[in-house]
N, C-alpha and C positions, 0 to 999 in steps of 0.2 A: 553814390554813396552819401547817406544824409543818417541825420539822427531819428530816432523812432521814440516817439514818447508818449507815455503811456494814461490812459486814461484814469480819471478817479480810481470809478470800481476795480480798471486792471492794476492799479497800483496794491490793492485793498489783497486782491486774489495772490497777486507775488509772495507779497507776505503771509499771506496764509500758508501758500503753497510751502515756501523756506522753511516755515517755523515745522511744518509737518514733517521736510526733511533731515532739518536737527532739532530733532525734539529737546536733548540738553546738550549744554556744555560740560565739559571738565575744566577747572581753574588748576593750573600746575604751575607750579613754584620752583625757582633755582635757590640751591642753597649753597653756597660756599663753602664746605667744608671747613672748619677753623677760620672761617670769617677771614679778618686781614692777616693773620698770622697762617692761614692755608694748612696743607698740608705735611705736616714738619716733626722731627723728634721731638720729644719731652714736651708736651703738649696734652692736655687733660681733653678727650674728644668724650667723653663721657659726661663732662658739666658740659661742653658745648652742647648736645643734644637737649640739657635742660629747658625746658620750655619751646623746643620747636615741636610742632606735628608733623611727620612726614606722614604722606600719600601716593597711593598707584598715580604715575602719572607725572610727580614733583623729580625734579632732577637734582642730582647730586655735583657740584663742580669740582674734583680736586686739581690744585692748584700748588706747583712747584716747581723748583729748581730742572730742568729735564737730568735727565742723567747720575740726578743725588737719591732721589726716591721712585715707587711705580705705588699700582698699586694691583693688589691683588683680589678677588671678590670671591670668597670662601664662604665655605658652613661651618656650624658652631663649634666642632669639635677641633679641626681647623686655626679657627682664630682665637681658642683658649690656650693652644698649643705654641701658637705662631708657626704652625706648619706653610712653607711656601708650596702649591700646588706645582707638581713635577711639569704641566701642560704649560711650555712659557707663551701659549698664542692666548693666556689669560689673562697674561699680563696687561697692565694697561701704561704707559710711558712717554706721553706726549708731553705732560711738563702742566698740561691743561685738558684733564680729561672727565669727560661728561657722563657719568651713570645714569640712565633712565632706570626707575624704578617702579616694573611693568607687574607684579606682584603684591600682594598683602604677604603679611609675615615678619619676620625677624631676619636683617640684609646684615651680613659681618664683611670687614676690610681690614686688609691688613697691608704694611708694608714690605714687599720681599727684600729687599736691600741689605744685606748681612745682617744685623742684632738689633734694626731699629722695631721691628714688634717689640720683643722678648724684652728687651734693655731698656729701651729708649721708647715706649708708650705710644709706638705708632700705627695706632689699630682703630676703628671704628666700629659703633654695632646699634642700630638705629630699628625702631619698629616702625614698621609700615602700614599704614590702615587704608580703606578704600577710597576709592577716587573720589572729592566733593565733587557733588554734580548738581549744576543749577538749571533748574526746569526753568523755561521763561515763562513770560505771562503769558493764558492764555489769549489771541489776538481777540480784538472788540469785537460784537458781532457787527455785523454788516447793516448800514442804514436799511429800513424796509422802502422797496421799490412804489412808488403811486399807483396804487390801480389804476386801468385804463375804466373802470365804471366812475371814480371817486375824479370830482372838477376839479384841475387844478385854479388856486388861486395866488393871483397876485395883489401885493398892498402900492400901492403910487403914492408918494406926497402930493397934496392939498394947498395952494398956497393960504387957501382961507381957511380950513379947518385944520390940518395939521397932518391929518393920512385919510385919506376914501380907498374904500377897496374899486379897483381900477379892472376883475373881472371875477367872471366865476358868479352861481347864484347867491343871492341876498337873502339874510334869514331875519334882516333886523330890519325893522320899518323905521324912516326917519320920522 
């Protein structure tokens, strides 16, 4: 059992190879829903969304008391209503739960909890645009290999003149 380690050019090929197989990235963001104030009644989640971008791909964190709020993830007609959807395996209830945001579009939430939608402003409704995806650079090309026609040459230090070429033919007469 020992280490394998790889030569120049095989290092050069590795990377190539990788970059061939993730051509890009996606950058995905968590967002805390109502930042340190979370997800809660009487709460304006509608300035909170001012100035953030969501994206396919960014995650959403709501974050709460377990057992005071859920949340539910409805369509528009839905969350103008504050209808709770009848299906409770929709629900979401962990106290700290994590929405990926696997679509573009417009994502509505609401809270099922007796009157906190309707009443008490606990609803969400966020636009969703497509995933930033960063292409990497393309890799450098590869040094050209020496012909086996073309001499190689080496340069030696000189203690008296400073560098002689030490092999390979001479094209400069002294």
């Amino acid at each position: 059992m020992g280490f394998r380690f790889l030569l120049p050019g095989q290092s050069l090929m590795m990377f190539v190879l990788l970059i061939a197989v993730v051509p890009s990235t996606t950058v995905a963001k968590y967002f805390i829903v109502g930042d340190e104030v979370g997800w809660t009644t009487n709460f304006d989640y509608q300035s909170w969304t001012v100035g953030k971008d969501f994206h396919v791909g960014d995650k959403l964190v709501f974050r709460y008391p377990k057992g005071f709020h859920n949340v539910f993830k409805v369509n528009g007609t839905e969350f103008q209503n504050c209808l709770v959807p009848s299906n409770s395996s929709l629900r979401l209830d962990s106290g700290s739960d994590i929405v990926t945001l696997l679509t573009p579009g417009r994502k509505w939430y609401i809270c099922g909890v007796a009157k906190h939608c309707k009443q008490q402003t606990q609803k969400l409704v966020i636009q969703v645009q497509p995933p930033i995806v960063i292409v990497p650079a393309p890799a450098p090309a590869p040094a050209p290999s020496p012909s086996s026609s073309a001499p190689i040459q080496t340069v030696a230090p000189s203690p008296a003149h400073g560098w002689q070429r030490a092999s390979g033919p001479s094209s400069i007469s002294p």
